[in-house]
ZALO-876565 format. One record per residue: residue in one letter; x, y, z of N, C-alpha, C, CB in turn; residue number from 1. Coordinates in Angstrom, 1 decimal. Glycine has a CB too. Example, Ala and Ser with C-alpha at 12.3 -4.5 7.8 and 13.67 -1.06 7.14 Angstrom:
ZALO-876565
type->a	nu->13.2	nv->-5.7	nw->7.8	cau->12.3	cav->-4.5	caw->7.8	cu->13.2	cv->-3.3	cw->7.8	cbu->11.3	cbv->-4.5	cbw->9.0	seq->1 $
type->s	nu->12.8	nv->-2.2	nw->7.1	cau->13.7	cav->-1.1	caw->7.1	cu->12.9	cv->0.0	cw->7.9	cbu->14.1	cbv->-0.6	cbw->5.7	seq->2 $
This chain:
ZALO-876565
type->x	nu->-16.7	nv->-14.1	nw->-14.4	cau->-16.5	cav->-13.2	caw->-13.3	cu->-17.5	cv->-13.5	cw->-12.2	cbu->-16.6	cbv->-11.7	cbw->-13.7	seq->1 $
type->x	nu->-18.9	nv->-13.8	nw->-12.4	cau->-19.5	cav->-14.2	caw->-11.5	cu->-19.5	cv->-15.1	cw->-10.9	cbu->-20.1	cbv->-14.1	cbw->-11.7	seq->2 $
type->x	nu->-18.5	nv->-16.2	nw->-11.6	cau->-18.3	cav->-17.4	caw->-10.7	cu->-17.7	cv->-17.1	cw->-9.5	cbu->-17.4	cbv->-18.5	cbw->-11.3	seq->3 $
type->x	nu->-16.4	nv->-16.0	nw->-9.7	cau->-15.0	cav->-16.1	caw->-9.1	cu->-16.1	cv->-15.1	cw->-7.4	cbu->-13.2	cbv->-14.8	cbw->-10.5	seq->4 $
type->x	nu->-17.1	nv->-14.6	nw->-7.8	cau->-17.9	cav->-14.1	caw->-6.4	cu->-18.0	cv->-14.8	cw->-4.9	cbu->-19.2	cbv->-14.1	cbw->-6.8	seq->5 $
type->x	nu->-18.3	nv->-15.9	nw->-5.2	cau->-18.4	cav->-16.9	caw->-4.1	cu->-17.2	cv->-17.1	cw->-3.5	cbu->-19.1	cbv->-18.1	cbw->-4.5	seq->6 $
type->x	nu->-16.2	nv->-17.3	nw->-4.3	cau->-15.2	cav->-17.6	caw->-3.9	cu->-14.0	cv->-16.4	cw->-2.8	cbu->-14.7	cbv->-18.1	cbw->-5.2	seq->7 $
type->x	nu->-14.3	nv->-14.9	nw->-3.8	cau->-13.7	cav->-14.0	caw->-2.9	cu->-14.6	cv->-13.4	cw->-1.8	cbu->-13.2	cbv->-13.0	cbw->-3.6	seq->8 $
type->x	nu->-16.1	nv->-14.0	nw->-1.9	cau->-16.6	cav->-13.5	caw->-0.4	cu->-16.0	cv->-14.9	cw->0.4	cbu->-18.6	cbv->-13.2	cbw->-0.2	seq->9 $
type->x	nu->-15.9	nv->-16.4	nw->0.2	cau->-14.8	cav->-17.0	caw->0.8	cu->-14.0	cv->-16.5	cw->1.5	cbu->-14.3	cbv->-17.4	cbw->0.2	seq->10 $
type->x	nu->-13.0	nv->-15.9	nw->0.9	cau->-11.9	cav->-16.4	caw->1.2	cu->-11.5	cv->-14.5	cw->2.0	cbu->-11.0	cbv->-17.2	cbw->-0.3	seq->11 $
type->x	nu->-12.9	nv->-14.0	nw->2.0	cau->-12.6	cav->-12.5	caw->2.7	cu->-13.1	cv->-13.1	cw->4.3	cbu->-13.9	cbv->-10.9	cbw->2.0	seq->12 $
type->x	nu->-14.4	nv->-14.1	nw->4.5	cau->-15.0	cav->-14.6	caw->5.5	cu->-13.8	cv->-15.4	cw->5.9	cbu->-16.2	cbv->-15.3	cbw->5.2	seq->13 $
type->x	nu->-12.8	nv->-16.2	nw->5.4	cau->-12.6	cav->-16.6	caw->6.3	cu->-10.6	cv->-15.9	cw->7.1	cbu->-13.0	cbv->-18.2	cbw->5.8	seq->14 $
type->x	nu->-10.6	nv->-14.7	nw->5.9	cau->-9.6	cav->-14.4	caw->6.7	cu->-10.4	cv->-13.3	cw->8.1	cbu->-8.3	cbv->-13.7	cbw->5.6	seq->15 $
type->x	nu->-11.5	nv->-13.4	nw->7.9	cau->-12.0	cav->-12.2	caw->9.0	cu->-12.5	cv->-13.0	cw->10.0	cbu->-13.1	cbv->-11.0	cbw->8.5	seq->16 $
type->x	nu->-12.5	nv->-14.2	nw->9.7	cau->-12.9	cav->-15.4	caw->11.1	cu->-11.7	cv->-15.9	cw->12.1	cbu->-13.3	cbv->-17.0	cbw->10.4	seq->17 $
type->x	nu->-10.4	nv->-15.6	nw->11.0	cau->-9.1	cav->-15.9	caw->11.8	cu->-8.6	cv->-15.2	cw->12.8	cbu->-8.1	cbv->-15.9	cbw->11.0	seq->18 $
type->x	nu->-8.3	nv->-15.5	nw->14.1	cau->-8.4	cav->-15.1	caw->15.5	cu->-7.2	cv->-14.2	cw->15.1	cbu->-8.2	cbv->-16.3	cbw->16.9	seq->19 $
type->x	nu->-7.5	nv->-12.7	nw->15.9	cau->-6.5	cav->-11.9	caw->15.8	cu->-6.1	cv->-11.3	cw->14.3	cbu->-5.5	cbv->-12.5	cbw->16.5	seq->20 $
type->x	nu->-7.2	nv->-11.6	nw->13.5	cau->-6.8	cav->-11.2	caw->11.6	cu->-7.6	cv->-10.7	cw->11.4	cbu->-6.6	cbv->-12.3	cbw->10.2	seq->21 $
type->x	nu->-8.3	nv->-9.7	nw->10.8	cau->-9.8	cav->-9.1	caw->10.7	cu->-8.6	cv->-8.4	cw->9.0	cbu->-10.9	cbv->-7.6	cbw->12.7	seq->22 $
type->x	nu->-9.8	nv->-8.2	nw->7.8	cau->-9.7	cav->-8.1	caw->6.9	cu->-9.3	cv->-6.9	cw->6.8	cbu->-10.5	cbv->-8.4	cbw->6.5	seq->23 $
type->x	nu->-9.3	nv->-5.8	nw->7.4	cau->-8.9	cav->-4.7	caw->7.6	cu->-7.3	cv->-4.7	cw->8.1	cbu->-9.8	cbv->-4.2	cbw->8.5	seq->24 $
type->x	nu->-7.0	nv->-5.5	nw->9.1	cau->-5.7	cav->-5.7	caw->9.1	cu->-5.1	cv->-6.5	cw->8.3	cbu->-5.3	cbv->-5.8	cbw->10.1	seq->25 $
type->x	nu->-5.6	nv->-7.2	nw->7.3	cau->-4.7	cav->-8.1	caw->6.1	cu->-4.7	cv->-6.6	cw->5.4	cbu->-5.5	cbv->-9.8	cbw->5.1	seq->26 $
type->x	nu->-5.2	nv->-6.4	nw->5.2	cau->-5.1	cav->-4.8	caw->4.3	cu->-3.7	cv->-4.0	cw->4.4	cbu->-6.3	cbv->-3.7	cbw->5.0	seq->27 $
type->x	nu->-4.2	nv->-3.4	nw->6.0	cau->-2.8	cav->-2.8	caw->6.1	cu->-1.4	cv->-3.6	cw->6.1	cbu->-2.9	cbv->-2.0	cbw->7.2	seq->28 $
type->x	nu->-1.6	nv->-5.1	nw->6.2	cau->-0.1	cav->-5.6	caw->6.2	cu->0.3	cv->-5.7	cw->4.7	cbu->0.0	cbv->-7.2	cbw->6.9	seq->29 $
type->x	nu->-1.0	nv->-5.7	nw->4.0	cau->-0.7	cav->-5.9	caw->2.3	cu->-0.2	cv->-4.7	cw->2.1	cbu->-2.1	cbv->-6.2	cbw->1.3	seq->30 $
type->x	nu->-1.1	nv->-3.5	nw->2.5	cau->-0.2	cav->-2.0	caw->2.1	cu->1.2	cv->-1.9	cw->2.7	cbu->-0.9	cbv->-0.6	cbw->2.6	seq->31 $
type->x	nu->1.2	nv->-2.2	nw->3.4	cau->2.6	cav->-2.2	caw->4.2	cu->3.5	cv->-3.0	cw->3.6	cbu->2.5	cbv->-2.7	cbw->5.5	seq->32 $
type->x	nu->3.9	nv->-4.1	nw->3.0	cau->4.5	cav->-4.7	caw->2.3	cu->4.9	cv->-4.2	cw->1.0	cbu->3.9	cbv->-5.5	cbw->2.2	seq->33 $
type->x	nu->3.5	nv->-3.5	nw->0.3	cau->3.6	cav->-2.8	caw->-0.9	cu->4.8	cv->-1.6	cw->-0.9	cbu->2.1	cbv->-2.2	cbw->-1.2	seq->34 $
type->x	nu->4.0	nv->-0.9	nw->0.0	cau->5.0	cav->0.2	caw->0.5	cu->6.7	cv->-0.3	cw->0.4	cbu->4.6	cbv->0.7	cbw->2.2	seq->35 $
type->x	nu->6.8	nv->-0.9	nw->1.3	cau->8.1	cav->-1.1	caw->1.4	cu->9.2	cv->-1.9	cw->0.3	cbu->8.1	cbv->-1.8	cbw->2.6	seq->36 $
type->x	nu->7.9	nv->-2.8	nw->-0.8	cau->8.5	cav->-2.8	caw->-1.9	cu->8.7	cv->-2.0	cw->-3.3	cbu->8.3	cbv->-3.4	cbw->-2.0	seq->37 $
type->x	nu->8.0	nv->-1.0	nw->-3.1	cau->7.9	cav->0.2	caw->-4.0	cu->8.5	cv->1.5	cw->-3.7	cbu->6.7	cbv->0.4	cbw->-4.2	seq->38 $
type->x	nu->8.0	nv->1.8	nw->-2.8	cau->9.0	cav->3.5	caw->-2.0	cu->10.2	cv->3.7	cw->-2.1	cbu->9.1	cbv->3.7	cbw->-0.4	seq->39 $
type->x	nu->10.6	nv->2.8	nw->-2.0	cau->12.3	cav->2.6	caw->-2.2	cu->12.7	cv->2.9	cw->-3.2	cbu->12.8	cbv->1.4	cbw->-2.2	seq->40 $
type->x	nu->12.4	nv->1.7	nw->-3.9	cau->13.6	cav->2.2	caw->-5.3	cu->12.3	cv->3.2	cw->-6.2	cbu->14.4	cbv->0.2	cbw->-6.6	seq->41 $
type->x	nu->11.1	nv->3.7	nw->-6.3	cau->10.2	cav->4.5	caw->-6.4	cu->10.9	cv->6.2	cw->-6.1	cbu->9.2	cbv->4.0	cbw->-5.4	seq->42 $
type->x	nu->11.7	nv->6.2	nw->-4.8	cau->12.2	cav->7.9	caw->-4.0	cu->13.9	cv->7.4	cw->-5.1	cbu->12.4	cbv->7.9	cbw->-1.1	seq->43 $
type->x	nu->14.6	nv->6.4	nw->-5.1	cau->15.7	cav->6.4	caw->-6.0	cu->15.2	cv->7.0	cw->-7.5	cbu->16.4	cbv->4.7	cbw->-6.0	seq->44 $
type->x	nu->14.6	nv->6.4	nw->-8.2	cau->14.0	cav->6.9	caw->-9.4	cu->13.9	cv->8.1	cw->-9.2	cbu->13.0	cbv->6.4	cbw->-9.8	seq->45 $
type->x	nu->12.6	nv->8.2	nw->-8.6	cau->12.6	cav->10.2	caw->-8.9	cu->13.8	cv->11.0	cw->-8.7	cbu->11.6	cbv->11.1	cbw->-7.9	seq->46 $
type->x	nu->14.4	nv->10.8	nw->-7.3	cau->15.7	cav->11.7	caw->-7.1	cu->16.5	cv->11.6	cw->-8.2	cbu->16.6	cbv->11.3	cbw->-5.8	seq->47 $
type->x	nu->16.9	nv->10.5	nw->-9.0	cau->18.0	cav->10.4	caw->-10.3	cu->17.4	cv->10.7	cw->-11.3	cbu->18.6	cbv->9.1	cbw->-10.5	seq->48 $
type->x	nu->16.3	nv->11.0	nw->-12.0	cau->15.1	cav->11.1	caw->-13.4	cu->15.8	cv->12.5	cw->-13.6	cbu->13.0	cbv->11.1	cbw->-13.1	seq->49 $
type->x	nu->16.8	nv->12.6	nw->-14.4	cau->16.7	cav->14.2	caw->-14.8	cu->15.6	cv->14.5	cw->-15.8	cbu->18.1	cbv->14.6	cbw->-15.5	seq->50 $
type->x	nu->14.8	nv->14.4	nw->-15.8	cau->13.7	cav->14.8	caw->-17.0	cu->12.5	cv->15.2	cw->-15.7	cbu->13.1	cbv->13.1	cbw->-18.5	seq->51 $
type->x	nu->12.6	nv->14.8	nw->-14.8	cau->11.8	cav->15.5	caw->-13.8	cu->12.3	cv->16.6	cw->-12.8	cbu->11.3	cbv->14.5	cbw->-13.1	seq->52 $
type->x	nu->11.3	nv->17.4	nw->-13.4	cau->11.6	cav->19.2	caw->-12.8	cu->11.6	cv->19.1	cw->-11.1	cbu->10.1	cbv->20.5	cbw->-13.5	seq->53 $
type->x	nu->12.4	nv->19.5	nw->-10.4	cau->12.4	cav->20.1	caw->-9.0	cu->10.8	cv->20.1	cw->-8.5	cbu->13.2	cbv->21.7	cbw->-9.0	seq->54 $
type->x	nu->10.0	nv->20.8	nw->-9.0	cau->8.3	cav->20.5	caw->-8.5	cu->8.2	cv->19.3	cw->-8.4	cbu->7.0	cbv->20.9	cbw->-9.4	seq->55 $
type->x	nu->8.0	nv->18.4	nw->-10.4	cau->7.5	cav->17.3	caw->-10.1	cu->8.4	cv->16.6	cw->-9.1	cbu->7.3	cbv->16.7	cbw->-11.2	seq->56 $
type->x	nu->9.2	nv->16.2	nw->-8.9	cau->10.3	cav->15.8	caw->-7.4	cu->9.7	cv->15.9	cw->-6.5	cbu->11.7	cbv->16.5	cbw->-7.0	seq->57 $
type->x	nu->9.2	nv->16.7	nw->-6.2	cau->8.4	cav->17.2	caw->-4.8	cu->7.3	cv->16.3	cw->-4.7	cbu->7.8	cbv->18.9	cbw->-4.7	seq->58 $
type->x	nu->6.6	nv->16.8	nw->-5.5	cau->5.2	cav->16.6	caw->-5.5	cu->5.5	cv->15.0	cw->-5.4	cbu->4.1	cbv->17.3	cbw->-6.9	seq->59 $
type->x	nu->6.5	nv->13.9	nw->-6.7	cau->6.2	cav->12.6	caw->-6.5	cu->6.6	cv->12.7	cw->-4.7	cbu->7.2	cbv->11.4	cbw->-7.5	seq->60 $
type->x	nu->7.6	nv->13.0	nw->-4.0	cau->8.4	cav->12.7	caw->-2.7	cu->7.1	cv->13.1	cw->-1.7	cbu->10.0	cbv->13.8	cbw->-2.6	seq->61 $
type->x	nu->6.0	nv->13.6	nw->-2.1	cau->4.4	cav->14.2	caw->-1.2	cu->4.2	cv->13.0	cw->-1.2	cbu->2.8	cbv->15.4	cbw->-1.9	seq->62 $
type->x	nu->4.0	nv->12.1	nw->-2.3	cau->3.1	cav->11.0	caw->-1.9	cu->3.5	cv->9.8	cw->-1.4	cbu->2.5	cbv->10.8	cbw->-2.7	seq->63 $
type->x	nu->4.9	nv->9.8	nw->-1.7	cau->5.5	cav->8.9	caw->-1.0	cu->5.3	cv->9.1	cw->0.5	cbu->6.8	cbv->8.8	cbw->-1.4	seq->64 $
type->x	nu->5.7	nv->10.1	nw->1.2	cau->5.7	cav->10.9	caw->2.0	cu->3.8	cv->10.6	cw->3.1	cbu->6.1	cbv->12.4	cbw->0.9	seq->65 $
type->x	nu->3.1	nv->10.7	nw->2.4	cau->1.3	cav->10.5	caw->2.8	cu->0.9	cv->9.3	cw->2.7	cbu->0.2	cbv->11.1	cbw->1.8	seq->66 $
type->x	nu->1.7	nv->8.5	nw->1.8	cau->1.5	cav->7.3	caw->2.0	cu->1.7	cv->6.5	cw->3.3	cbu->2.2	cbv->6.8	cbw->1.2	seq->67 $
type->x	nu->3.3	nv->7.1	nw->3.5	cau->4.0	cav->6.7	caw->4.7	cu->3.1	cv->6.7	cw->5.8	cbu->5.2	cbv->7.5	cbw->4.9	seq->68 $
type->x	nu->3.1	nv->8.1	nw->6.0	cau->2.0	cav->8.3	caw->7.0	cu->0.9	cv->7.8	cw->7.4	cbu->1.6	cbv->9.2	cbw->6.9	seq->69 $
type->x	nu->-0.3	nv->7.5	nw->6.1	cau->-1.4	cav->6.8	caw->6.0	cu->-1.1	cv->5.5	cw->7.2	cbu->-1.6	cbv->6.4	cbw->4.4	seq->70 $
type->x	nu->-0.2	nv->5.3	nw->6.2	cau->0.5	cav->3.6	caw->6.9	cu->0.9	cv->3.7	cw->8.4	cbu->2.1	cbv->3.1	cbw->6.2	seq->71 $
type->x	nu->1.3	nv->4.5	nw->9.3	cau->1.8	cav->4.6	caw->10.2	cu->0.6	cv->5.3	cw->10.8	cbu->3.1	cbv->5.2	cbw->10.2	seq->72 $
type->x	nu->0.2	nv->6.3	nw->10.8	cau->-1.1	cav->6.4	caw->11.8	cu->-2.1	cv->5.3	cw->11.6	cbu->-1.9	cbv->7.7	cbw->11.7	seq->73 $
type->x	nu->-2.4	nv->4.1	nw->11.0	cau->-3.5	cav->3.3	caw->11.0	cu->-2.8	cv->2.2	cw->11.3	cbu->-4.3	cbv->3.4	cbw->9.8	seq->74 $
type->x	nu->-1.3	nv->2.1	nw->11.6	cau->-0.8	cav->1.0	caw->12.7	cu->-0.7	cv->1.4	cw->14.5	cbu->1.0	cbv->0.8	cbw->12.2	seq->75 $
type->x	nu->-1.3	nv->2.9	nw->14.1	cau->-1.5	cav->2.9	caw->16.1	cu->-2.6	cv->2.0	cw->16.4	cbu->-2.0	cbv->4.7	cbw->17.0	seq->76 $
């Protein structure tokens, strides 16, 4: 594990050297991606799970829901 060190301070330096890329926005494009391949069929599942009660429904559909958000106010 200590080898693999050098290599991900690498390869963090040099996406934060790349003009217009700073490591913070590979981030949010990575969450953003995530999001959009999970949420989806993630909000299909819960809505169809009959073994999940009307709360738990909610509560998963909150975080989908905060996620979203997260994602969208830290793209202004």
């Amino acid at each position: 594990m200590k080898r693999l060190a050098p290599f991900a301070a690498f390869a963090l330096l040099s996406l934060s050297s790349c003009s217009g890329l700073s490591v913070a926005h590979a981030y949010l494009a990575a969450d953003q991606a995530t999001f959009d391949a999970i949420a989806p069929e993630y909000e299909r599942y819960v809505q169809t799970d009959e073994h999940i009660d009307e709360a738990g429904k909610a509560a998963r559909m909150r975080t989908i829901l905060t996620w979203k958000k997260r994602l969208e106010a830290q793209a202004k």
